[in-house]
N, C-alpha and C positions, 0 to 999 in steps of 0.2 A: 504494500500500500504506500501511498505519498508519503503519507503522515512520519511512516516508521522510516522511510528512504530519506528523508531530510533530517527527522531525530540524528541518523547513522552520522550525515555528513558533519551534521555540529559536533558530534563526538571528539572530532579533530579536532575543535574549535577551543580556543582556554575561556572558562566562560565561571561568571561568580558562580558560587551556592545557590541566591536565588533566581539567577537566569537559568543554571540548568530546570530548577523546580517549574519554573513557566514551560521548556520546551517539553518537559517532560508530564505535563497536565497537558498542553496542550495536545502533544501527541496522543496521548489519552480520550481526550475528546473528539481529534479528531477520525480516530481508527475504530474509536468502541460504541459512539454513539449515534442516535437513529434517528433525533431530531434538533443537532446542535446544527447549523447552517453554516455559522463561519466562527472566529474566533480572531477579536481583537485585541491586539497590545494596547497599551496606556504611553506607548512612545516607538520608535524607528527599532527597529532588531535584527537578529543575524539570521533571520530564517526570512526576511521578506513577507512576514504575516500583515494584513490593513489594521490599523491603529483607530482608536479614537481619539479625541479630543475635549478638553472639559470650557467652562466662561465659568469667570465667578472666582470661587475660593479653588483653587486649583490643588488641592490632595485631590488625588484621585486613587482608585485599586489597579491593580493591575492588570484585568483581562474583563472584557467585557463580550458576551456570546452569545448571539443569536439564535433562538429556538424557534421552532412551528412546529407542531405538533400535530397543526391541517386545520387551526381553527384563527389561525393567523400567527403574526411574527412577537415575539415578549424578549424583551433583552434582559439580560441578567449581570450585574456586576461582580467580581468575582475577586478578594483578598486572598491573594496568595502568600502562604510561610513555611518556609523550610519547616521540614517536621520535627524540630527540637523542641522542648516543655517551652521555653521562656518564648520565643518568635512566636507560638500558635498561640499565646495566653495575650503575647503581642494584639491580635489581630482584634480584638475587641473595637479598635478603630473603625472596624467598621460601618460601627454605628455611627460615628463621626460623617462618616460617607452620608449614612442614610438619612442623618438630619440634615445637612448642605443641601442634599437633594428635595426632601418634601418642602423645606421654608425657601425655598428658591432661591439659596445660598449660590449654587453649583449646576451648570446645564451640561448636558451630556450630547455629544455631536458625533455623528459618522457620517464620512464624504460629505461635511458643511451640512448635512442636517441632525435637525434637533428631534433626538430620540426620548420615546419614555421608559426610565426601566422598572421593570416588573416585578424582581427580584434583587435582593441583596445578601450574598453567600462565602464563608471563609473554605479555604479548602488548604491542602497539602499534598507531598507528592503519596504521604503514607494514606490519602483517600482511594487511590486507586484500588487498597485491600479492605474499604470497607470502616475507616476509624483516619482522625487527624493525627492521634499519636500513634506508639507502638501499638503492635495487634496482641495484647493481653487482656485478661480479665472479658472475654467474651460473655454475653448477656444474650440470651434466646429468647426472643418474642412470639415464637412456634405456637399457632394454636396449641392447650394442651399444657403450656408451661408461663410461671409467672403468674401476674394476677389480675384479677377482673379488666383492668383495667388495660394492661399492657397485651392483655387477648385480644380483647375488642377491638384497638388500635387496629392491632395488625391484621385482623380478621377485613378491615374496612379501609386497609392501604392508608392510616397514619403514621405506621413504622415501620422499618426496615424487620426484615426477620430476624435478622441479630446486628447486635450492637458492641463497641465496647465501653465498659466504665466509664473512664475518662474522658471517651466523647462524650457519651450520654451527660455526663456531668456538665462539658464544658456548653452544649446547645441549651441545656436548660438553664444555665444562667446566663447566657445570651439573651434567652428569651425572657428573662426576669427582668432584664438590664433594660430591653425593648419596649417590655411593657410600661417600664416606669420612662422613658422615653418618651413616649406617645402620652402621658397624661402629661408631660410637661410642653410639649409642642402645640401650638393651638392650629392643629387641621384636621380634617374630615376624616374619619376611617377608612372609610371606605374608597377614598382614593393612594391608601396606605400600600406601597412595594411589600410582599412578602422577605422574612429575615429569615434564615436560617445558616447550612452548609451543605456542603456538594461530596458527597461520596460514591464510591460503587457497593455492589454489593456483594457481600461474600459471597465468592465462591465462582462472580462469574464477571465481575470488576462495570457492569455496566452502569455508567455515570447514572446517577439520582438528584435529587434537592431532594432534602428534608425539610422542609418548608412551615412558618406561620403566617397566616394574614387576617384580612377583614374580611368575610363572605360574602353571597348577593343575599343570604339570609338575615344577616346582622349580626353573626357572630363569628367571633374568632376562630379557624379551624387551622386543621395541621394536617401534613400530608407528606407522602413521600413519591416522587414523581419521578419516573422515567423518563431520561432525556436522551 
């Protein structure tokens, strides 16, 4: 495939920690998954991939990626961190992103226009097995195992089938971090980007979101999505 034939050439290439971790997600995304479209950098790089561009408060993430899923296009921003403890505890910034963007801090551009994104997600290259740190302390969400709660989930595709600890730990205070976020920001919910991170999943590495947002019901829902 492309993906993996230009991965090879950079191989030659001397490149930091976290440039590998980008070529090495991207190549991921783009060899493993079924509705990513393209995949932009946050600046010029050695693989020739199309960039975006920010107005406004100029932090940006790193990768920003194009899905349809056939119901139309959703973009997604994407915090990338070498998969060491301190760099992925790092990536909390992302909420940083995510407020810039609802209070109209921060606009997000591809080829000069103005995109809207969908999604706000931290990942690593250790997502590709399913988890942002090491793959210890695995957690089954298998119908059957665990509790009322953690069945249902995944009986109704809000959770992966397995997890591990430390992820599991570090999304739900993500999403604690978020919620109290959104009560300090004065906007609409329902025009709110879903927060989560980007994994595959054990056993067969196809990219996912794990996802929070606002519904068309009015309530908050969670979800884990094939991408």
């Amino acid at each position: 495939m492309k993906g993996v034939e230009t991965m090879g050439a950079c191989n030659e290439i001397i490149m930091k920690p976290e440039e590998k971790a980008e070529i090495i997600l991207w190549d991921w995304l783009k060899t493993k998954s079924k509705f990513v479209e393209e995949v932009y950098f946050n600046r010029i790089n050695k693989i020739n991939s199309p960039t975006f561009t920010t107005k406004g408060k100029n932090k940006k993430p790193d990768f920003i990626i194009k899905i349809n899923r056939g119901f139309g296009e959703e973009f997604c921003c994407i915090e990338i961190k070498v998969g060491s403890d301190r760099n992925i505890h790092d990536a909390g910034k992302i909420l940083m992103y995510y407020e810039n963007y609802v209070t109209n801090k921060t606009s997000y551009y591809i080829g000069g226009k103005k995109i809207k994104i969908d999604h706000f997600v931290v990942s690593s290259p250790n997502s590709i097995s399913g988890c942002l740190f090491g793959s210890n302390n695995w957690i089954s969400n298998e119908l059957g195992s665990g509790d009322k709660y953690r069945q249902q989930s995944q009986k109704y595709g809000f959770l992966p089938t397995w997890e591990t600890q430390r992820t599991s730990d570090f999304q739900r205070r993500l999403w604690a971090e978020w919620r109290t976020l959104k009560k300090r920001i004065n906007v609409e919910r329902k025009e709110l980007p879903s927060i989560g991170i980007l994994l595959g999943e054990k056993g067969n590495q196809i990219p996912h979101l794990f996802i929070m947002w606002w519904n068309k019901q009015n309530r908050w829902s969670q979800r884990w999505w094939k991408i």
